[in-house]
PDB file of N, CA, C and O in Angstrom, chain B, residues numbered from 101:
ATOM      1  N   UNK B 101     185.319 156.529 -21.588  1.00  0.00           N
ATOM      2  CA  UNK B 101     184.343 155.635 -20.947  1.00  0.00           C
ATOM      3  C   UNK B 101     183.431 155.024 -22.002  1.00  0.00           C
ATOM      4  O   UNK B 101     183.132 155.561 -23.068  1.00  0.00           O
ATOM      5  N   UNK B 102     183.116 154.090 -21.663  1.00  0.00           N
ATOM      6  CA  UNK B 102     182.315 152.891 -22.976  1.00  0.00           C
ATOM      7  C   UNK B 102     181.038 153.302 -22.888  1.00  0.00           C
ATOM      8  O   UNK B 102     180.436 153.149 -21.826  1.00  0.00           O
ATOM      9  N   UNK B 103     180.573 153.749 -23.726  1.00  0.00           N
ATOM     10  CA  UNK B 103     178.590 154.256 -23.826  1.00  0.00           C
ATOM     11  C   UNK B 103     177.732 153.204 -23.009  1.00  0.00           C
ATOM     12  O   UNK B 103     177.661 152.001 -23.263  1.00  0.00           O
ATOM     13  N   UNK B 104     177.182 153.783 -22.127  1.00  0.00           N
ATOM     14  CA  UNK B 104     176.221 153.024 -21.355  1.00  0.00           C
ATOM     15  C   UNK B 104     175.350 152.414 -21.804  1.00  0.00           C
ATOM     16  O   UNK B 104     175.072 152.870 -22.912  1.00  0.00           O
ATOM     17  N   UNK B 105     174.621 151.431 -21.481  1.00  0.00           N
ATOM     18  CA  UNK B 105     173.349 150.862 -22.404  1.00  0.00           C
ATOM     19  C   UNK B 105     171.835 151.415 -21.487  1.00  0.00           C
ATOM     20  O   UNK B 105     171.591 151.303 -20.286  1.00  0.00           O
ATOM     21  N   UNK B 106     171.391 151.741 -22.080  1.00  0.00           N
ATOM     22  CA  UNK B 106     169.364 152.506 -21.687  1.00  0.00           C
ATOM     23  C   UNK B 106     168.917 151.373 -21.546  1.00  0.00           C
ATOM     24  O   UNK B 106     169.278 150.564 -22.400  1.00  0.00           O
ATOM     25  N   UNK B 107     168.081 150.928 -20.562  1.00  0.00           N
ATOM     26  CA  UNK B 107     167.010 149.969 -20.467  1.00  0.00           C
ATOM     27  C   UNK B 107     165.735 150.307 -19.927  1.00  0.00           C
ATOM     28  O   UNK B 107     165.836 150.645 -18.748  1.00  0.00           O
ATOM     29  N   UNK B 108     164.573 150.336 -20.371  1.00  0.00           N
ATOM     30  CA  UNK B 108     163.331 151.124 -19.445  1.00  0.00           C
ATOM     31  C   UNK B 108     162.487 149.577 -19.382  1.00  0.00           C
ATOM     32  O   UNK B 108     162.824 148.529 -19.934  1.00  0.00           O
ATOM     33  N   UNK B 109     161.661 149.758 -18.785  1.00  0.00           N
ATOM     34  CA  UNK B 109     160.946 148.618 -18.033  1.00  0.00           C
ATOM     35  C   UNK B 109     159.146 149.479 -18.214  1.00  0.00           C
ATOM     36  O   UNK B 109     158.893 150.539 -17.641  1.00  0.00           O
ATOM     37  N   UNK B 110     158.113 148.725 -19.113  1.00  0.00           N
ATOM     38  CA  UNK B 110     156.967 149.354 -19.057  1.00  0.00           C
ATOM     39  C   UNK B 110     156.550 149.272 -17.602  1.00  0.00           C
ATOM     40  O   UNK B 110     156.640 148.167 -17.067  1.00  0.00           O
ATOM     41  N   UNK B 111     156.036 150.455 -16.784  1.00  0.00           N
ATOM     42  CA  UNK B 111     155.788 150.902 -15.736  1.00  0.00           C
ATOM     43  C   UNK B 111     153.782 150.400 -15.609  1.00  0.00           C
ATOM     44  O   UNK B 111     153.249 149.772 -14.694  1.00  0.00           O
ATOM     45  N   UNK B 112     153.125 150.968 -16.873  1.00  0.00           N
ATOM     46  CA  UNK B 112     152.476 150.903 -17.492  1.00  0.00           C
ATOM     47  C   UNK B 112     150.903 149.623 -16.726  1.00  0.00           C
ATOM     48  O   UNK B 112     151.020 148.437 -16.416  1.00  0.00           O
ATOM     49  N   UNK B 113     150.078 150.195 -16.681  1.00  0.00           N
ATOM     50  CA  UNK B 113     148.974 148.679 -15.600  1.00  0.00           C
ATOM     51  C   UNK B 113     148.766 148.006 -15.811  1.00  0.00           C
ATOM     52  O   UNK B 113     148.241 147.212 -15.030  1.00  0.00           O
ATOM     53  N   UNK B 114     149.055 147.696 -17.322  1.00  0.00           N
ATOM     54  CA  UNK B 114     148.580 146.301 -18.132  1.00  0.00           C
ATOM     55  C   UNK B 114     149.914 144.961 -17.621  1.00  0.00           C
ATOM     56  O   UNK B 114     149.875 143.844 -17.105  1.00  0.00           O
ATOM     57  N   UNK B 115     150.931 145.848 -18.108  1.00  0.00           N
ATOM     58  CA  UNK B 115     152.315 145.340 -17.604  1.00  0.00           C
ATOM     59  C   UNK B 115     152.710 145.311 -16.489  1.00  0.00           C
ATOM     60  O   UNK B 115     153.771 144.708 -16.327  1.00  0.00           O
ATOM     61  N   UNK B 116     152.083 145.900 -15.332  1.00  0.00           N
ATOM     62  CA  UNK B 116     152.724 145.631 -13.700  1.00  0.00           C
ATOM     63  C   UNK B 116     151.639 144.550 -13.386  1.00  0.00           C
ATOM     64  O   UNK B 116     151.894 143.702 -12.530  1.00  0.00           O
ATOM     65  N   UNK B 117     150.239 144.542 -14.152  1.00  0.00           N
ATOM     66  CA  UNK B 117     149.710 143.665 -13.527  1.00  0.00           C
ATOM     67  C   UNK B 117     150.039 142.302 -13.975  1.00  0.00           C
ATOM     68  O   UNK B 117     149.477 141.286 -13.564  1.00  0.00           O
ATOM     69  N   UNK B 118     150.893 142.343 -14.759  1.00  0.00           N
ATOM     70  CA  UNK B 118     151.160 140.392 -15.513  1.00  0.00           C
ATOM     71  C   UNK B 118     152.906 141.090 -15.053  1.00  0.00           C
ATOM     72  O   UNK B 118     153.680 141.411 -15.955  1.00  0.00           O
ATOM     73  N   UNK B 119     153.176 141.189 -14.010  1.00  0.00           N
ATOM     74  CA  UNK B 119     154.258 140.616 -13.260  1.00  0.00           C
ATOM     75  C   UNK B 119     155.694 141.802 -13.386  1.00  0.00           C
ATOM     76  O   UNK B 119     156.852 141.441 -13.180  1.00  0.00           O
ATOM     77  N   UNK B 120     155.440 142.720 -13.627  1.00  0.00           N
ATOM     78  CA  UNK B 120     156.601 143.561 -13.628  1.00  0.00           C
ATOM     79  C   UNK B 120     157.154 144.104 -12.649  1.00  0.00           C
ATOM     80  O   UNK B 120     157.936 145.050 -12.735  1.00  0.00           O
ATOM     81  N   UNK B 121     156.757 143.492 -11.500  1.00  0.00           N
ATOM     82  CA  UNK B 121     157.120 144.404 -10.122  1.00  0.00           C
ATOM     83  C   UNK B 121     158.060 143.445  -9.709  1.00  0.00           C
ATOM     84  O   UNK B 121     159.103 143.858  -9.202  1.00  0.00           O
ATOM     85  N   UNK B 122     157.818 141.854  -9.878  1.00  0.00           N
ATOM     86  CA  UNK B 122     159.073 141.190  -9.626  1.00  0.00           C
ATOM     87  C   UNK B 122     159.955 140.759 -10.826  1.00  0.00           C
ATOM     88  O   UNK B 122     160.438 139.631 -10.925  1.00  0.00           O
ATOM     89  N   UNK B 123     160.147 141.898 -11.859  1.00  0.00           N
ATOM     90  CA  UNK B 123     160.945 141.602 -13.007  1.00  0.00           C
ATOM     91  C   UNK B 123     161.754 142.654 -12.570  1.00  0.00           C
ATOM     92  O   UNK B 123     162.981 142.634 -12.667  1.00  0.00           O
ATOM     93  N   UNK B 124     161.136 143.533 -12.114  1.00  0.00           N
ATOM     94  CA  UNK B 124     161.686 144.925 -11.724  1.00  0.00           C
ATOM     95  C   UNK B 124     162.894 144.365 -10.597  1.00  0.00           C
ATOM     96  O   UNK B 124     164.099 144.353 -10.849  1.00  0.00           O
ATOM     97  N   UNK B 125     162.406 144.009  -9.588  1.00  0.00           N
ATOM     98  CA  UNK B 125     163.523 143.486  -8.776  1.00  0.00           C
ATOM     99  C   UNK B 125     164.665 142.491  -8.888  1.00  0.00           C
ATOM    100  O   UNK B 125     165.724 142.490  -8.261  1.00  0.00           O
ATOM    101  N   UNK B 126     164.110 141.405 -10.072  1.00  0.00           N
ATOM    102  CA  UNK B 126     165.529 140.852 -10.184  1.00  0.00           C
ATOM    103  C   UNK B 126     166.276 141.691 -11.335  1.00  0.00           C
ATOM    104  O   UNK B 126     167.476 141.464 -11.489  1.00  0.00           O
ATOM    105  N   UNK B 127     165.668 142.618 -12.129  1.00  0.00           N
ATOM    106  CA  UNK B 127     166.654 143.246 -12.717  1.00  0.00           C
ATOM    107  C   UNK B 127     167.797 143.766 -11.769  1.00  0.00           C
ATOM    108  O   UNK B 127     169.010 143.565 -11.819  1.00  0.00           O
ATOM    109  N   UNK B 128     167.080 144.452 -10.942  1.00  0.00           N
ATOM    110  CA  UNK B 128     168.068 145.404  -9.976  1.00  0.00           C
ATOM    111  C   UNK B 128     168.955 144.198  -9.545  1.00  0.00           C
ATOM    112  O   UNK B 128     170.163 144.069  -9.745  1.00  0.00           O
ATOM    113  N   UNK B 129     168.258 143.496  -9.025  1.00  0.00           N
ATOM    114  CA  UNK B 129     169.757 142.459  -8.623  1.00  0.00           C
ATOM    115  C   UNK B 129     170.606 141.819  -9.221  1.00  0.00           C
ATOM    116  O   UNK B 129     171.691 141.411  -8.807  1.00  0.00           O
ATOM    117  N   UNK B 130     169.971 141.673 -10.563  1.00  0.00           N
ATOM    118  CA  UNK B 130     170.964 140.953 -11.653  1.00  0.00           C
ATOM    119  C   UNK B 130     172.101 141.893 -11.799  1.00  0.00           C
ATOM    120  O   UNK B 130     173.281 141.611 -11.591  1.00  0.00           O
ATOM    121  N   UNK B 131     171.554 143.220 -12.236  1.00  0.00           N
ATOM    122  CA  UNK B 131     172.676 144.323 -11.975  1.00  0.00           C
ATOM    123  C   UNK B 131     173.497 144.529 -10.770  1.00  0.00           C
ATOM    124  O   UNK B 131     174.718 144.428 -10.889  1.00  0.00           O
ATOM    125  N   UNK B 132     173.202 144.685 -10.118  1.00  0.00           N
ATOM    126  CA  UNK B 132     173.897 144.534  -8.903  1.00  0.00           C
ATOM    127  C   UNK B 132     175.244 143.186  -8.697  1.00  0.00           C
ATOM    128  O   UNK B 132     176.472 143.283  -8.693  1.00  0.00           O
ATOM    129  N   UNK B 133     174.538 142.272  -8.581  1.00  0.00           N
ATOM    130  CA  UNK B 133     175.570 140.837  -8.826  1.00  0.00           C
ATOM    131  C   UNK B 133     176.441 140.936  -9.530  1.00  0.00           C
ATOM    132  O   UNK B 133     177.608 140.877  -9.141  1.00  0.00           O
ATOM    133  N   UNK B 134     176.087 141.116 -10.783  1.00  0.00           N
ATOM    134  CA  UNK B 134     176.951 141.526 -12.185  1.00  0.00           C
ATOM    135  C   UNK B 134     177.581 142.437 -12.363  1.00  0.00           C
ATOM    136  O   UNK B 134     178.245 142.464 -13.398  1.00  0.00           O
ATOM    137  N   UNK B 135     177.653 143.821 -11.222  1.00  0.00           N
ATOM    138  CA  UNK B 135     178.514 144.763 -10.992  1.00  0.00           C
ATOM    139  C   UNK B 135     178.365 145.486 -12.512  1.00  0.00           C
ATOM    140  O   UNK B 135     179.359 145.715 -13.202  1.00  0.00           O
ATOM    141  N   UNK B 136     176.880 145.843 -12.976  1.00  0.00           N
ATOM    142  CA  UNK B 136     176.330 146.602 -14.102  1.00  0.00           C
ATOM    143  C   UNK B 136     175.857 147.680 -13.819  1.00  0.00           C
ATOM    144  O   UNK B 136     175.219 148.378 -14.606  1.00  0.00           O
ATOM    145  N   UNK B 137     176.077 147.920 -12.806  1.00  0.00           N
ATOM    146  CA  UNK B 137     174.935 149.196 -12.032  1.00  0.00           C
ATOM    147  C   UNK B 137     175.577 150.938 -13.206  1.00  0.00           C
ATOM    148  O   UNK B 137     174.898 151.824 -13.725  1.00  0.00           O
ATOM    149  N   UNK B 138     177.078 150.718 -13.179  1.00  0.00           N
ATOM    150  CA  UNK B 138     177.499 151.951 -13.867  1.00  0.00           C
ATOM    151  C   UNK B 138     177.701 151.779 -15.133  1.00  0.00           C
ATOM    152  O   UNK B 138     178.321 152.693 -15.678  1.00  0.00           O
ATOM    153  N   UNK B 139     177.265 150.589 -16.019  1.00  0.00           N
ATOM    154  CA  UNK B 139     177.560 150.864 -17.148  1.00  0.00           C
ATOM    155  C   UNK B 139     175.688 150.355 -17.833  1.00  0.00           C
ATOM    156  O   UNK B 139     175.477 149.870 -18.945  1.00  0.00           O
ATOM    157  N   UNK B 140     174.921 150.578 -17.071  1.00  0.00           N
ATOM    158  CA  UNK B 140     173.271 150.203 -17.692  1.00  0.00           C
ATOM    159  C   UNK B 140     172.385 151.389 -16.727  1.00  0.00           C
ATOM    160  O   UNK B 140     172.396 151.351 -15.497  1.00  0.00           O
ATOM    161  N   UNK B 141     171.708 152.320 -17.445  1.00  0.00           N
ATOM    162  CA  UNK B 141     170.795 153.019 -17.156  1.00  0.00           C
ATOM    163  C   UNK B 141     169.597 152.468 -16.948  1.00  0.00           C
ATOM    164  O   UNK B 141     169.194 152.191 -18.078  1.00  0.00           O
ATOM    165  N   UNK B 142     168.825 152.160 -16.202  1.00  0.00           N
ATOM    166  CA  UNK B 142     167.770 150.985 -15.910  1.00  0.00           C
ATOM    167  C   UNK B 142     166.575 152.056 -14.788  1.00  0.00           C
ATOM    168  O   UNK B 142     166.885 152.621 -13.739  1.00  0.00           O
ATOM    169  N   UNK B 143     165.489 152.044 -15.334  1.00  0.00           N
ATOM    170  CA  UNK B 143     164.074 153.275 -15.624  1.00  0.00           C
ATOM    171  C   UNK B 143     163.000 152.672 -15.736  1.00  0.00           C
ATOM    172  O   UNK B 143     162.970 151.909 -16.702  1.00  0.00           O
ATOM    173  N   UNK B 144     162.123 152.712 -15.139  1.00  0.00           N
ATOM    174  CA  UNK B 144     160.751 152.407 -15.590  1.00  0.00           C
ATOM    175  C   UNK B 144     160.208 153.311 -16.524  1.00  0.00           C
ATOM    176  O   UNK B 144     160.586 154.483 -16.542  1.00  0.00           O
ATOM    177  N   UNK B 145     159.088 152.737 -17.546  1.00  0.00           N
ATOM    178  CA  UNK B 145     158.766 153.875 -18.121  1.00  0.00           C
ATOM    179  C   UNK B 145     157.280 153.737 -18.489  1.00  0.00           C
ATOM    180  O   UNK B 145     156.745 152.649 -18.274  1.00  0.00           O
ATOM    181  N   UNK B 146     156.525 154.796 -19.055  1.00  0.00           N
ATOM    182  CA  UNK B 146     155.513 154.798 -18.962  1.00  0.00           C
ATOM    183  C   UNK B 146     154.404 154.168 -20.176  1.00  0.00           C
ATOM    184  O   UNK B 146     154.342 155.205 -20.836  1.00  0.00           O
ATOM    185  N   UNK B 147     153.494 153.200 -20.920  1.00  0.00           N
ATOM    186  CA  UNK B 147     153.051 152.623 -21.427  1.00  0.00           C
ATOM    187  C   UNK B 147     153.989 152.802 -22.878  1.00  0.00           C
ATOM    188  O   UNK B 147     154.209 153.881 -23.427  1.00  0.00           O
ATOM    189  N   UNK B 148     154.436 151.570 -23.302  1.00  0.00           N
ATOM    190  CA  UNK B 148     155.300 151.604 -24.727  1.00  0.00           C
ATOM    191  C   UNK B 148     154.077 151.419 -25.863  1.00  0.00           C
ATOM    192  O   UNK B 148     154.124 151.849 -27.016  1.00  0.00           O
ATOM    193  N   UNK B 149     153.326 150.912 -25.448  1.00  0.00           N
ATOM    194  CA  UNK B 149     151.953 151.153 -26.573  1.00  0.00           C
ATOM    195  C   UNK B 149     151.638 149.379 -27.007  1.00  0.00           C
ATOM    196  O   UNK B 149     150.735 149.167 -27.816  1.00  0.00           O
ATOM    197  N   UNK B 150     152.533 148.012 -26.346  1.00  0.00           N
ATOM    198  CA  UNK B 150     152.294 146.933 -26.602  1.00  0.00           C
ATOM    199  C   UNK B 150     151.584 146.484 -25.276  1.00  0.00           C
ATOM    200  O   UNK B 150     152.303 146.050 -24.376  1.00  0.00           O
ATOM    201  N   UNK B 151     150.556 146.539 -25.135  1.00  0.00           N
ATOM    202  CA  UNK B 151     150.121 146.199 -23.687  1.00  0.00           C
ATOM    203  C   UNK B 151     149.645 144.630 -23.983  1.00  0.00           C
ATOM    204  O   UNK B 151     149.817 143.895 -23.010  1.00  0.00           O
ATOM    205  N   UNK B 152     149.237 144.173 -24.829  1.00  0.00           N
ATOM    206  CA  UNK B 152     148.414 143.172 -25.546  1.00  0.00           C
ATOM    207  C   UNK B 152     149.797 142.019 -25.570  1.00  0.00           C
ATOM    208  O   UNK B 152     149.552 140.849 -25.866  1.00  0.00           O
ATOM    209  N   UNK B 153     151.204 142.431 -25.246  1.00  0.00           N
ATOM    210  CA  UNK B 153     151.916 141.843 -25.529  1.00  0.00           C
ATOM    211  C   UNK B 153     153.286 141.709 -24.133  1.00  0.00           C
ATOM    212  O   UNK B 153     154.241 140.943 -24.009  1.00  0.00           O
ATOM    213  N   UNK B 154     152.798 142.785 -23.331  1.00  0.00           N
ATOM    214  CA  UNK B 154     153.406 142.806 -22.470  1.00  0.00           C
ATOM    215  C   UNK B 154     153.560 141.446 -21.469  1.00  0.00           C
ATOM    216  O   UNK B 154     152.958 140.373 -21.511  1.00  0.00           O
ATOM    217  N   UNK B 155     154.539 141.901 -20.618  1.00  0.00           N
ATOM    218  CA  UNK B 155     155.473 142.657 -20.041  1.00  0.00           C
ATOM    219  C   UNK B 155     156.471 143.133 -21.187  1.00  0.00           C
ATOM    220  O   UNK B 155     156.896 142.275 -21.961  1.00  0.00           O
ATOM    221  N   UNK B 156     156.875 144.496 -21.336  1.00  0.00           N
ATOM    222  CA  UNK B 156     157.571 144.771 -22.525  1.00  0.00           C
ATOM    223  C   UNK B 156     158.928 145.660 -21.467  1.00  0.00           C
ATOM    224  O   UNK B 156     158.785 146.475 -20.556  1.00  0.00           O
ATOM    225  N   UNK B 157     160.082 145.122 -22.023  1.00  0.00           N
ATOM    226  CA  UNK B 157     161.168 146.173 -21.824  1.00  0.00           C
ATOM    227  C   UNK B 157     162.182 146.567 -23.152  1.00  0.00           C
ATOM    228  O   UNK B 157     162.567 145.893 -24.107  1.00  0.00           O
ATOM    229  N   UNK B 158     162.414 147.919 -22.765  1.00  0.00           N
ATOM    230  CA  UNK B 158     163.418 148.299 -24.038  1.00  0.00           C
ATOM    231  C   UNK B 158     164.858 148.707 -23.633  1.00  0.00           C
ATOM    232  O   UNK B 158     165.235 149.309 -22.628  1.00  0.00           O
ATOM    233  N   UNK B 159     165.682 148.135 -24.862  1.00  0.00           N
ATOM    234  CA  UNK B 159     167.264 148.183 -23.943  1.00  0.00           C
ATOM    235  C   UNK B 159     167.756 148.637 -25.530  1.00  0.00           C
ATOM    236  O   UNK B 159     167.823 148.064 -26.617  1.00  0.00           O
ATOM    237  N   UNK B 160     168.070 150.060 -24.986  1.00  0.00           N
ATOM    238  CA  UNK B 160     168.750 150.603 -26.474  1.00  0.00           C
ATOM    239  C   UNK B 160     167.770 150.658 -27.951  1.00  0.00           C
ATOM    240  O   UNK B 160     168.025 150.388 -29.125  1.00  0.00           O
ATOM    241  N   UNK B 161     166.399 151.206 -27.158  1.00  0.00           N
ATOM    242  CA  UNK B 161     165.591 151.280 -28.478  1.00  0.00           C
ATOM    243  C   UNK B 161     164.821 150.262 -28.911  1.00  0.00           C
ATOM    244  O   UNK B 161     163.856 150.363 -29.669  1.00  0.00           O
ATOM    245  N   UNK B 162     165.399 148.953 -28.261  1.00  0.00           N
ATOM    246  CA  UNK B 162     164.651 147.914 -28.915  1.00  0.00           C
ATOM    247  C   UNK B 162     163.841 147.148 -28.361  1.00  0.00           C
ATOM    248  O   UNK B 162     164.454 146.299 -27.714  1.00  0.00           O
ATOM    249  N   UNK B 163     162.550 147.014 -28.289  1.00  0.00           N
ATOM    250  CA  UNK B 163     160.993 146.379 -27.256  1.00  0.00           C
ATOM    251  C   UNK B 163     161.578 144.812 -27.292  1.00  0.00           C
ATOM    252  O   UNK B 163     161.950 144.157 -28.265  1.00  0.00           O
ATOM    253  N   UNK B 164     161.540 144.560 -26.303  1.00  0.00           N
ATOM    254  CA  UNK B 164     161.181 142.987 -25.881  1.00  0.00           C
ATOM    255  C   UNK B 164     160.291 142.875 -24.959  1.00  0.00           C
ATOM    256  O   UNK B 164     160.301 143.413 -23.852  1.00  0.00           O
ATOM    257  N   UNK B 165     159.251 141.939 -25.555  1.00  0.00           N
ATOM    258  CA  UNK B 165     157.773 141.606 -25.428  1.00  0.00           C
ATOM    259  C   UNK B 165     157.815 140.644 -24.253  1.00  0.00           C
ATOM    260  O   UNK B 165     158.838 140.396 -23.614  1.00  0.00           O
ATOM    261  N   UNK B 166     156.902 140.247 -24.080  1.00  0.00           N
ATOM    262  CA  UNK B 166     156.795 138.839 -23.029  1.00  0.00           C
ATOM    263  C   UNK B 166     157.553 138.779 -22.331  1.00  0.00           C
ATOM    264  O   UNK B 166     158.057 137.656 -22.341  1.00  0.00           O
ATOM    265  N   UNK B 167     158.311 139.930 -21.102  1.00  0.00           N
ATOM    266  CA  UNK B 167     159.011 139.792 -20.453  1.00  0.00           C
ATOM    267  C   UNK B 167     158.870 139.386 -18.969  1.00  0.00           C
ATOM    268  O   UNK B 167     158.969 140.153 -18.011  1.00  0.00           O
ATOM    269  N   UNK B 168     158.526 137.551 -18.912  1.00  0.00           N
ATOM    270  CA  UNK B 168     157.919 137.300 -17.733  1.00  0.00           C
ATOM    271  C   UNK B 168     159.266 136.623 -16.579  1.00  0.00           C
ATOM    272  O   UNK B 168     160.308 136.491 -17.222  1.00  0.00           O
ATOM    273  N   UNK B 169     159.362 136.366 -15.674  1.00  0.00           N
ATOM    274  CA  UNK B 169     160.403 136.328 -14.471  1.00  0.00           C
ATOM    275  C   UNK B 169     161.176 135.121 -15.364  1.00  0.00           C
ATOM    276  O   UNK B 169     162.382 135.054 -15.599  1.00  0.00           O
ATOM    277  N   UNK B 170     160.300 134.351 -15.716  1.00  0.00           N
ATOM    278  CA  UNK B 170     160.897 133.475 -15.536  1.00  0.00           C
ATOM    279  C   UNK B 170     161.837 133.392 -17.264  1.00  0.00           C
ATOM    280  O   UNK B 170     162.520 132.392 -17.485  1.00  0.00           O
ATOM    281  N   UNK B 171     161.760 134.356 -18.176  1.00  0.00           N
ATOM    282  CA  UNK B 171     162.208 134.860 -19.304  1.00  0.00           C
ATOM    283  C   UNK B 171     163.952 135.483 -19.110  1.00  0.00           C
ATOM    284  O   UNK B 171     165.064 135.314 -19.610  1.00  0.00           O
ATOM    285  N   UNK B 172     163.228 136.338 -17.967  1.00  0.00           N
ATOM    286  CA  UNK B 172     164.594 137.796 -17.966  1.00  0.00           C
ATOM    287  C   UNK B 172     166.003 137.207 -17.619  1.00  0.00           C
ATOM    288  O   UNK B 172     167.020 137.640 -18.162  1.00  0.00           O
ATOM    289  N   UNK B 173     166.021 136.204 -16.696  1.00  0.00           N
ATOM    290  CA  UNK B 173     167.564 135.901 -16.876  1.00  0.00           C
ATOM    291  C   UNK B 173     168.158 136.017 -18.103  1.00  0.00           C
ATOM    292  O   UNK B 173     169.047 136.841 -18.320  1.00  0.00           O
ATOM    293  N   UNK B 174     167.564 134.945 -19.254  1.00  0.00           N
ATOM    294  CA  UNK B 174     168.376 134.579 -20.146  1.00  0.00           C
ATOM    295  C   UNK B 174     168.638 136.075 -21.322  1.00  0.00           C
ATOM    296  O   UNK B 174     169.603 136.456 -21.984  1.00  0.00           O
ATOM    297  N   UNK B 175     167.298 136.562 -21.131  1.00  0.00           N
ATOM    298  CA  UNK B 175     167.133 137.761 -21.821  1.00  0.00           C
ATOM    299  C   UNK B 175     168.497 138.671 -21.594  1.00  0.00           C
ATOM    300  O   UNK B 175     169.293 138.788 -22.525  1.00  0.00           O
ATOM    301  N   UNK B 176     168.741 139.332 -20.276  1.00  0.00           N
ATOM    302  CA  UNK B 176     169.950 139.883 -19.636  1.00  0.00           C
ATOM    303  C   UNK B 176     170.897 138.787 -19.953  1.00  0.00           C
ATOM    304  O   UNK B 176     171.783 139.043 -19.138  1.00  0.00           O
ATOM    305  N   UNK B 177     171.124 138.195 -20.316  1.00  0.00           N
ATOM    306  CA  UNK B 177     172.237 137.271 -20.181  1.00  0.00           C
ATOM    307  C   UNK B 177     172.775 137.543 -21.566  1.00  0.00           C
ATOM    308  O   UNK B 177     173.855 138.008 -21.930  1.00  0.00           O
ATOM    309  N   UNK B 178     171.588 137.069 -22.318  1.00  0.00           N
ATOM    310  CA  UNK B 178     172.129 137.824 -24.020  1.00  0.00           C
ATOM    311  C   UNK B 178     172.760 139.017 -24.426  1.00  0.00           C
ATOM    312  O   UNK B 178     173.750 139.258 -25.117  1.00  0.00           O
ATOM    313  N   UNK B 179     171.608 139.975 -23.581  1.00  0.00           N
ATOM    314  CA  UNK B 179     171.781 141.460 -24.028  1.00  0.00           C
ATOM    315  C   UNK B 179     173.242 141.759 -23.247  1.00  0.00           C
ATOM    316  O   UNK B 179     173.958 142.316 -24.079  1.00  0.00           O
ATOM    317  N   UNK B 180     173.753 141.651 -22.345  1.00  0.00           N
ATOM    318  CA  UNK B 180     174.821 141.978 -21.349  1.00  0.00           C
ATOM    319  C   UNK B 180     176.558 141.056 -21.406  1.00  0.00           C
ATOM    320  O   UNK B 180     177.670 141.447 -21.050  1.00  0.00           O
ATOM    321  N   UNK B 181     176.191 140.004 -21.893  1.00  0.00           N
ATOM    322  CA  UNK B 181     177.244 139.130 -22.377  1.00  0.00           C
ATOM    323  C   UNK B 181     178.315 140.034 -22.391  1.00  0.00           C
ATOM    324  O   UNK B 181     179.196 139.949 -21.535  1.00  0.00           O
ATOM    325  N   UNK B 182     178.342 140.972 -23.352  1.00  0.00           N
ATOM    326  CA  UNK B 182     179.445 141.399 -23.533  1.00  0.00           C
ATOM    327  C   UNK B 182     180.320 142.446 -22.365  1.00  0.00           C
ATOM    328  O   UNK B 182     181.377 143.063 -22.229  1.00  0.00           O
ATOM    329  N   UNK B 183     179.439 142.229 -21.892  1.00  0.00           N
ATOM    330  CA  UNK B 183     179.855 143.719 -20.208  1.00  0.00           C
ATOM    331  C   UNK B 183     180.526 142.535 -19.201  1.00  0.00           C
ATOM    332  O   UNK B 183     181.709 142.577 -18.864  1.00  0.00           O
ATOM    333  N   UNK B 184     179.596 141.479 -18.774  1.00  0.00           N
ATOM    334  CA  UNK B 184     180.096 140.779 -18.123  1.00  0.00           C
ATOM    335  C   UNK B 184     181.622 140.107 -17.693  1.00  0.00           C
ATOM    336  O   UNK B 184     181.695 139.258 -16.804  1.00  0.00           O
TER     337      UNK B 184
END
């Protein structure tokens, strides 16, 4: 089986309050659509320490900053390309 990819989502108040609750949901659905659900571990998690820079998510270790709705398509689109 092909190593799953980790993605956590800052949970964090700085970051739910500049919009992570509906980043949160089209993740789930992007996954979903995209039939990613079993190969992406996808978690909220608790303050990554960039609040000043948030919405922040990490996918395999690596922070991406400014993660606002209207960002995350293309963001997932990059990171996932290759699953798709």
């Amino acid at each position: 089986m092909a190593q799953r990819i980790e993605m956590q989502i800052c949970l964090g108040s700085s970051c739910f309050s500049r919009g992570n609750k509906d980043v949160v949901m089209f993740i789930r659905e992007y996954l979903s659509k995209n039939h990613l659900d079993d190969k992406v571990i996808f978690k909220g998690a608790r303050c990554m320490g960039h609040c000043s820079n948030g919405p922040n998510l990490n996918i395999n270790g690596v922070i991406i900053e400014d993660v606002a709705l209207l960002k995350i398509e293309s963001i997932l689109e990059k990171e996932f390309a290759r699953l798709i």
